[in-house]
C-alpha positions as protocol buffer text, in pm:
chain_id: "A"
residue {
  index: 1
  type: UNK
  ca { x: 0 y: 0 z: 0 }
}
residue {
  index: 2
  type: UNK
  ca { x: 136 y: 355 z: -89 }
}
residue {
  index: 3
  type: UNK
  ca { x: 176 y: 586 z: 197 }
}
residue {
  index: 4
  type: UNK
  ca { x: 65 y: 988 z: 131 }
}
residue {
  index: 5
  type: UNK
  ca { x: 418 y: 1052 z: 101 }
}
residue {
  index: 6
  type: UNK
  ca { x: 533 y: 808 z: -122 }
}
residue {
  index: 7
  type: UNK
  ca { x: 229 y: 925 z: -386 }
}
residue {
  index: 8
  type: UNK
  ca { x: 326 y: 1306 z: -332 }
}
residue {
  index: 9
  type: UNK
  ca { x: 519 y: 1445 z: -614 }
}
residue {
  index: 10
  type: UNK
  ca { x: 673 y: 1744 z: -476 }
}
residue {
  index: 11
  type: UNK
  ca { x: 777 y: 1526 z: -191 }
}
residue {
  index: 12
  type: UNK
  ca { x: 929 y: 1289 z: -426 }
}
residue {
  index: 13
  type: UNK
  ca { x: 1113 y: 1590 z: -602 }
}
residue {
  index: 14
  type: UNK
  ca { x: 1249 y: 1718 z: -285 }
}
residue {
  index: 15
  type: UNK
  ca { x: 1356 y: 1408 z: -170 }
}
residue {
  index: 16
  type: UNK
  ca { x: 1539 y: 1347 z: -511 }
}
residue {
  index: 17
  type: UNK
  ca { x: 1693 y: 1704 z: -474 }
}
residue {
  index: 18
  type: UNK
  ca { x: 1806 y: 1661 z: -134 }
}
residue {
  index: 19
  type: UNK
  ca { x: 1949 y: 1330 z: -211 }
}
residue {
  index: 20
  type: UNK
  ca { x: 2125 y: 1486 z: -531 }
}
residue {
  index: 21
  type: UNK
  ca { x: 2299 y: 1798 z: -317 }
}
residue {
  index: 22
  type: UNK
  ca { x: 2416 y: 1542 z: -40 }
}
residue {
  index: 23
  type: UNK
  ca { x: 2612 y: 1296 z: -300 }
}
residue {
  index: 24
  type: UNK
  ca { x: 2702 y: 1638 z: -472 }
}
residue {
  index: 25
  type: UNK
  ca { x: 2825 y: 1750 z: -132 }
}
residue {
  index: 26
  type: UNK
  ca { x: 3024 y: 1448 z: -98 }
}
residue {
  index: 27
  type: UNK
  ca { x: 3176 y: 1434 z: -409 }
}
residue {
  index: 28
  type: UNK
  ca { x: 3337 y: 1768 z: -374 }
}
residue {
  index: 29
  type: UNK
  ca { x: 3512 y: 1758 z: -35 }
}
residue {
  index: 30
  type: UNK
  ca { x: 3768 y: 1548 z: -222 }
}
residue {
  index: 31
  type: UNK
  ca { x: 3863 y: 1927 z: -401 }
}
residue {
  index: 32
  type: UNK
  ca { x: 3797 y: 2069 z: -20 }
}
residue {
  index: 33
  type: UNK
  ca { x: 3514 y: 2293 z: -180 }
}
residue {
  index: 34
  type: UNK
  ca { x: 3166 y: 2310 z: -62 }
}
residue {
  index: 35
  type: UNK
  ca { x: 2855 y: 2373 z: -350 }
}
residue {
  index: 36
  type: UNK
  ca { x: 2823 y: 2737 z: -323 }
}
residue {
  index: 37
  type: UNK
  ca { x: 3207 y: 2753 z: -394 }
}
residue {
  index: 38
  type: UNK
  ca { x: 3195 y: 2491 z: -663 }
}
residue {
  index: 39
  type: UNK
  ca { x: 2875 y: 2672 z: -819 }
}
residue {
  index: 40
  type: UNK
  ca { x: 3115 y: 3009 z: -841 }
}
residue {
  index: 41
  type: UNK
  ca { x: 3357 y: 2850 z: -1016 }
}
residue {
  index: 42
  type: UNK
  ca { x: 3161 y: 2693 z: -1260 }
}
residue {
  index: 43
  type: UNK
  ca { x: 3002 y: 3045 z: -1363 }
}
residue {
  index: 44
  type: UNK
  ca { x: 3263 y: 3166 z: -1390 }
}
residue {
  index: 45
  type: UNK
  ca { x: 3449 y: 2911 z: -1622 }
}
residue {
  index: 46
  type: UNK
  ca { x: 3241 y: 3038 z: -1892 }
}
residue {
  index: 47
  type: UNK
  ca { x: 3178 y: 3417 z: -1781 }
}
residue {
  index: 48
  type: UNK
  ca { x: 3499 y: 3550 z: -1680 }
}
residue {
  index: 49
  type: UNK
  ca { x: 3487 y: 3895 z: -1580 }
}
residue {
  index: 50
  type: UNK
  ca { x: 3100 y: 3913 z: -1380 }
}
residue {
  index: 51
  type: UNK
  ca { x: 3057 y: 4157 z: -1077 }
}
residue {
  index: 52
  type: UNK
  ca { x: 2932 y: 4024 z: -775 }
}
residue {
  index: 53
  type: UNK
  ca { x: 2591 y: 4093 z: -896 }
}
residue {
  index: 54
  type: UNK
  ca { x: 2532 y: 3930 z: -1202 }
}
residue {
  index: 55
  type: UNK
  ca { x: 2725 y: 3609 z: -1053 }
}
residue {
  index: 56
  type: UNK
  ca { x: 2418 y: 3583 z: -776 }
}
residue {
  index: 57
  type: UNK
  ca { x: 2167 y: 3641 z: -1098 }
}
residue {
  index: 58
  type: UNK
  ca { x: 2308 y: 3336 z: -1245 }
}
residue {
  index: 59
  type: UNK
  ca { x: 2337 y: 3127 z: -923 }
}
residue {
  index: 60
  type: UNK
  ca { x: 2018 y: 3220 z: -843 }
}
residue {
  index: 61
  type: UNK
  ca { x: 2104 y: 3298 z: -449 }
}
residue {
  index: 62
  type: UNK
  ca { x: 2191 y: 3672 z: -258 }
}
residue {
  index: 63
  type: UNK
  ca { x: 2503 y: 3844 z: -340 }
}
residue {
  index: 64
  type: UNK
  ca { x: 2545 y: 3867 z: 44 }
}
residue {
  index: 65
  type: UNK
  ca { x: 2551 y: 3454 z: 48 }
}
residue {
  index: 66
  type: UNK
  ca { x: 2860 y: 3495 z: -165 }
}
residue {
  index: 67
  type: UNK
  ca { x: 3046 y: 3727 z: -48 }
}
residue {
  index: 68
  type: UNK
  ca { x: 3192 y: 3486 z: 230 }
}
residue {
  index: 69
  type: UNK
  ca { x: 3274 y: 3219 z: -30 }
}
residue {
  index: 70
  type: UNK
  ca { x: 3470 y: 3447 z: -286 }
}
residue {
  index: 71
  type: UNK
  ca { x: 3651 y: 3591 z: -24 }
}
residue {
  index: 72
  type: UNK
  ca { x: 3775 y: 3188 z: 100 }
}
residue {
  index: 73
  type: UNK
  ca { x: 3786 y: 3161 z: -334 }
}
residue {
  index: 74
  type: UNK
  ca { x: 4042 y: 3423 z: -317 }
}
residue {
  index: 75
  type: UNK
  ca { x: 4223 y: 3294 z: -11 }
}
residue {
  index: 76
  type: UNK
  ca { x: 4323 y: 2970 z: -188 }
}
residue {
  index: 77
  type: UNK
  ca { x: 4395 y: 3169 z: -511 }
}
residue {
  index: 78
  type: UNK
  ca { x: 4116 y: 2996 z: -723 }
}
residue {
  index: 79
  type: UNK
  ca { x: 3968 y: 3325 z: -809 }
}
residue {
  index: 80
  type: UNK
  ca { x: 4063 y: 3742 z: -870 }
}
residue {
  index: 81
  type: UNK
  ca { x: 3878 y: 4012 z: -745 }
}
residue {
  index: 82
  type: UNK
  ca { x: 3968 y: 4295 z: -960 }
}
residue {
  index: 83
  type: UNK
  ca { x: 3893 y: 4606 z: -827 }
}
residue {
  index: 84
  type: UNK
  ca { x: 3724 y: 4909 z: -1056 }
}
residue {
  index: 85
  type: UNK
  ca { x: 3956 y: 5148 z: -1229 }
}
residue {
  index: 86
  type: UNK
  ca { x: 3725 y: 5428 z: -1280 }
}
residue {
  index: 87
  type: UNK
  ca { x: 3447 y: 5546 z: -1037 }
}
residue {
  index: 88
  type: UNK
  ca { x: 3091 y: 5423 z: -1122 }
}
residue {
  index: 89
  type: UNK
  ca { x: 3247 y: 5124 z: -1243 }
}
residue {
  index: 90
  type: UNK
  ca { x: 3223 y: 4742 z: -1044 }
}
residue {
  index: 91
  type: UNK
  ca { x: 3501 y: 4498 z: -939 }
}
residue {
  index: 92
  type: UNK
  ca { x: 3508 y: 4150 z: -1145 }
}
residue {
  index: 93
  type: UNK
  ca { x: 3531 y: 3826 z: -1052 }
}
residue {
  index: 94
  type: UNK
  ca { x: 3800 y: 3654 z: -1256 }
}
residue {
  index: 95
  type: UNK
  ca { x: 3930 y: 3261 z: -1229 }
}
residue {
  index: 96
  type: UNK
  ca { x: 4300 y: 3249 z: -1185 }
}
residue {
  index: 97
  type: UNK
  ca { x: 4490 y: 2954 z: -1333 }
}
residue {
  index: 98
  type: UNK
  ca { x: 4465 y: 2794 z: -1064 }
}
residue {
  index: 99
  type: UNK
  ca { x: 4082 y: 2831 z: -1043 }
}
residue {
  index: 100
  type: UNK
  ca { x: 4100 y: 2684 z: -1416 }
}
residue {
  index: 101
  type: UNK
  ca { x: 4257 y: 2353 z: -1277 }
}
residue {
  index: 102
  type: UNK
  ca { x: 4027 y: 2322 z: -1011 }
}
residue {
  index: 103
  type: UNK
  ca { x: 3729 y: 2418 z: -1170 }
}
residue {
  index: 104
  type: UNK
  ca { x: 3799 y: 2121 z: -1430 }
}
residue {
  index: 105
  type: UNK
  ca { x: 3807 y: 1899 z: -1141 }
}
residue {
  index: 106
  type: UNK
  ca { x: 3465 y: 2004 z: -1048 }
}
residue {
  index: 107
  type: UNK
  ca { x: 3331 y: 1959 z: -1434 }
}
residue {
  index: 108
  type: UNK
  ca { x: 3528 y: 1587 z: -1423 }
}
residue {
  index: 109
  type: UNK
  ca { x: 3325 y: 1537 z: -1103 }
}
residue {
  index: 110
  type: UNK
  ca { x: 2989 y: 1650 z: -1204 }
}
residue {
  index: 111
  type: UNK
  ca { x: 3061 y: 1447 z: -1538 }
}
residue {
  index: 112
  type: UNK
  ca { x: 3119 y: 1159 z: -1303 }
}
residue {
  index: 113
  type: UNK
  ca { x: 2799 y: 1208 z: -1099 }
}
residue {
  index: 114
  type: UNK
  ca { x: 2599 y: 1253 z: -1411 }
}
residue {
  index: 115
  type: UNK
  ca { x: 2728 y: 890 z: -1577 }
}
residue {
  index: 116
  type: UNK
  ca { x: 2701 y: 704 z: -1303 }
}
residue {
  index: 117
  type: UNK
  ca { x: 2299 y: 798 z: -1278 }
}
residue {
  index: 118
  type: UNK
  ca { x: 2238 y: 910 z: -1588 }
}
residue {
  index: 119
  type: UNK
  ca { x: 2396 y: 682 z: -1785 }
}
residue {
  index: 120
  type: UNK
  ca { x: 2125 y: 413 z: -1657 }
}
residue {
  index: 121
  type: UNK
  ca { x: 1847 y: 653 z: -1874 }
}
residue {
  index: 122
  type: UNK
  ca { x: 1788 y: 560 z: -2270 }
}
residue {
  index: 123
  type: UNK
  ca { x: 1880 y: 846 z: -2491 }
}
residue {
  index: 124
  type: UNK
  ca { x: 1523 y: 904 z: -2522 }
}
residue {
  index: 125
  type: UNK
  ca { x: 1445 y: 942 z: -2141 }
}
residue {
  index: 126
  type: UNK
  ca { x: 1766 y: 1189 z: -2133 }
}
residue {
  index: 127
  type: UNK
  ca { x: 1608 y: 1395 z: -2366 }
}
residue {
  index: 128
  type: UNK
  ca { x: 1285 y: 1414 z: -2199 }
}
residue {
  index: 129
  type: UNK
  ca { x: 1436 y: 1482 z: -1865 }
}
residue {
  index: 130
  type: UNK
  ca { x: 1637 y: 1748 z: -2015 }
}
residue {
  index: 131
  type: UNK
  ca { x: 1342 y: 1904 z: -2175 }
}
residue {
  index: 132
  type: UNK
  ca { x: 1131 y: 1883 z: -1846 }
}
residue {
  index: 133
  type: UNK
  ca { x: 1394 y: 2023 z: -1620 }
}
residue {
  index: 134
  type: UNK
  ca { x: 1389 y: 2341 z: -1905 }
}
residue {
  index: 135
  type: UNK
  ca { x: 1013 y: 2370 z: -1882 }
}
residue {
  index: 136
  type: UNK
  ca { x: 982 y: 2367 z: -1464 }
}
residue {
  index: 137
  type: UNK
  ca { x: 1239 y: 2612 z: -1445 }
}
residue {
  index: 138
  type: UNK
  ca { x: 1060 y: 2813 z: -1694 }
}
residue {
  index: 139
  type: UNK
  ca { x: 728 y: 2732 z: -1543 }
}
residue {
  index: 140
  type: UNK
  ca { x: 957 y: 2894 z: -1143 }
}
residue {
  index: 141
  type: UNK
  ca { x: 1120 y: 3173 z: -1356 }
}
residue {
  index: 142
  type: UNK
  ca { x: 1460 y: 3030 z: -1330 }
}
residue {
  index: 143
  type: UNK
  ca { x: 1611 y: 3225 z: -1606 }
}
residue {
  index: 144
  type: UNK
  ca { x: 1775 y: 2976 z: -1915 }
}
residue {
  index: 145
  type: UNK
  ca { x: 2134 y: 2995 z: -2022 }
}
residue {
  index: 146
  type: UNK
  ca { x: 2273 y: 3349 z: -2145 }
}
């Protein structure tokens, strides 16, 4: 017999999420990083040069969540902080070399992750999922790729 939480879908999806961020988690304190660090480098691999502010636009969290996590970024020379040269202007985020190497250990993880469960899906049900993920973040106003 199915229980009321069992038959709940946005029980099921948090459950799934939850259970996704923990192995996620995991994975990643072999690079000692933690997900808000590893989701800063990632965004930045492939926009180099963001302010503080359009980095937590394309997160999706508070720029006053990050703030703590680029400054340890910088500590361990992963990332830049570039400061303005003109008044008016913002300071960028940029990845050092260093931040390059580790933030293709984080990709070579998350490719990792990604095999091992989705790897198990036909090409078929890959597609799908991809397309459903699109349309509930649409659906939540999660804005798509720039």
């Amino acid at each position: 017999m199915e229980d009321a939480l069992s038959s709940d879908l946005g029980f099921r999806l948090s459950r799934l999420a939850r259970r996704l961020r923990t192995d996620w988690g995991e994975r990643l304190l072999a690079l000692d990083l933690n997900q808000p660090q590893a989701a800063i480098l990632r965004a930045l691999k492939g926009h180099s040069g963001l302010g503080l502010r359009e980095l937590s636009r394309l997160i999706g969290t508070d720029p006053s969540n990050l703030r703590r996590e680029i400054e340890r970024l910088s500590k361990c020379e992963f990332l830049l902080v570039v400061p303005a040269e003109r008044l008016g202007l913002k300071a960028t985020l940029v990845l050092t070399e260093l931040g390059e190497q580790q933030t293709l250990e984080v990709l070579r993880l998350r490719d990792d992750m990604l095999a091992q469960t989705f790897d198990r899906l036909s090409s078929g049900d890959r597609e799908a999922f991809t397309d459903l993920i699109t349309t509930l973040e649409t659906i939540v106003g999660i804005p798509g790729e720039a």
